[in-house]
C-alpha positions in Angstrom: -3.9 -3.3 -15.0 -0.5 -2.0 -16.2 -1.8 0.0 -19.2 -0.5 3.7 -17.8 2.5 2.7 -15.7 2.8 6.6 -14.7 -0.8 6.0 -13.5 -0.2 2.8 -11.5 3.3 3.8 -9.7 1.2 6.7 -8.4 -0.6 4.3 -6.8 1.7 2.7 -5.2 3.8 5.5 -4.2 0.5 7.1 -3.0 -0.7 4.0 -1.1 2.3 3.1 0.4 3.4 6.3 2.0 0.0 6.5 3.3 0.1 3.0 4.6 3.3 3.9 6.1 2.7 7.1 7.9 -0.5 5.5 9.4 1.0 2.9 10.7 4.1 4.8 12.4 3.7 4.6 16.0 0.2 2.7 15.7 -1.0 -0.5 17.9 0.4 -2.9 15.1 3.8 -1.2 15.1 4.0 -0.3 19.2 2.8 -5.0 19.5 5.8 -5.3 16.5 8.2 -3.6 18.7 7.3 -5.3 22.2 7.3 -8.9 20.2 11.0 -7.6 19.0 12.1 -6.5 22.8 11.9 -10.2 23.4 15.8 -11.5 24.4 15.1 -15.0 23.0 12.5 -14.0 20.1 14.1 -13.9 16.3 14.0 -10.8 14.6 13.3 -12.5 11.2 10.4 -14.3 12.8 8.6 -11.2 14.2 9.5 -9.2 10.7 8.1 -12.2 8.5 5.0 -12.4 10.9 4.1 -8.7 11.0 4.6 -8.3 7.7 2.6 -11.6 6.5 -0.3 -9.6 8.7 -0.1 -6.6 7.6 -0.1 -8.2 3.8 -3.6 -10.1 5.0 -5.0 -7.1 6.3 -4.0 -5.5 3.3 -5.5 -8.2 0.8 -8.8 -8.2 2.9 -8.9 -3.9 2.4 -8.7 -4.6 -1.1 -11.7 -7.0 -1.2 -13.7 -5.2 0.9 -13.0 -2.1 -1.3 -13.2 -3.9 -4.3 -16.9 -5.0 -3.4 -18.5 -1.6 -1.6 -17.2 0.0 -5.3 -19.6 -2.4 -6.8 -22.7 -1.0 -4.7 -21.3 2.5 -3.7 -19.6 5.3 -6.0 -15.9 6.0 -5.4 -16.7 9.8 -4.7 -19.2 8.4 -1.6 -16.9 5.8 -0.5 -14.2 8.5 -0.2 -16.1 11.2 1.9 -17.5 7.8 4.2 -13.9 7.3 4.9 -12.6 11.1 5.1 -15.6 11.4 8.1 -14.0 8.7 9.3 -10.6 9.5 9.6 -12.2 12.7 11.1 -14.6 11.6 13.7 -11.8 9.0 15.0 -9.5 12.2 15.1 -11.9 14.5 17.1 -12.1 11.3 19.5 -8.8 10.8 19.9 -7.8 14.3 20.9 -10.6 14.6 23.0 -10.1 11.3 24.9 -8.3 11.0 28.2 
């Protein structure tokens, strides 16, 4: 796991920056900050609970991606989601 640590904080730099610009101004970060607007709602409570999600979510990416490289090659499983990201772009700027 950590036999090239250059190798492995790419990853993590890579992941997480991309993680993070995808979520900026997304569904899960626009529900985050109407839980937040809440007078009486804790602050801690809404950060521990978003980030407890977003930490399953996470874990259940990683299984699923773990399992589909098992049955489909890394190269096909990254141009499946690079149409992705495209067809849900094209719909989204054509949308009303």
């Amino acid at each position: 796991m950590f036999n090239d640590a250059g190798f492995f904080w790419r990853t993590v730099l890579t992941v997480g920056t991309t993680v993070f610009l995808a979520e900026l101004g997304d569904k899960t970060q626009l529900a985050t900050v109407m839980f937040a607007a809440g007078k009486e709602t804790s602050k801690w409570a809404v950060f521990l609970g978003s980030a407890v999600a977003l930490v399953c979510a996470s874990a259940i990416g990683v299984a699923v991606g773990a399992q589909l490289e098992k049955v489909i090659s890394p190269e096909l499983l990254r141009r499946i989601a690079g149409a992705g990201f495209v067809v849900i772009g094209v719909w989204t700027f054509f949308s009303k």
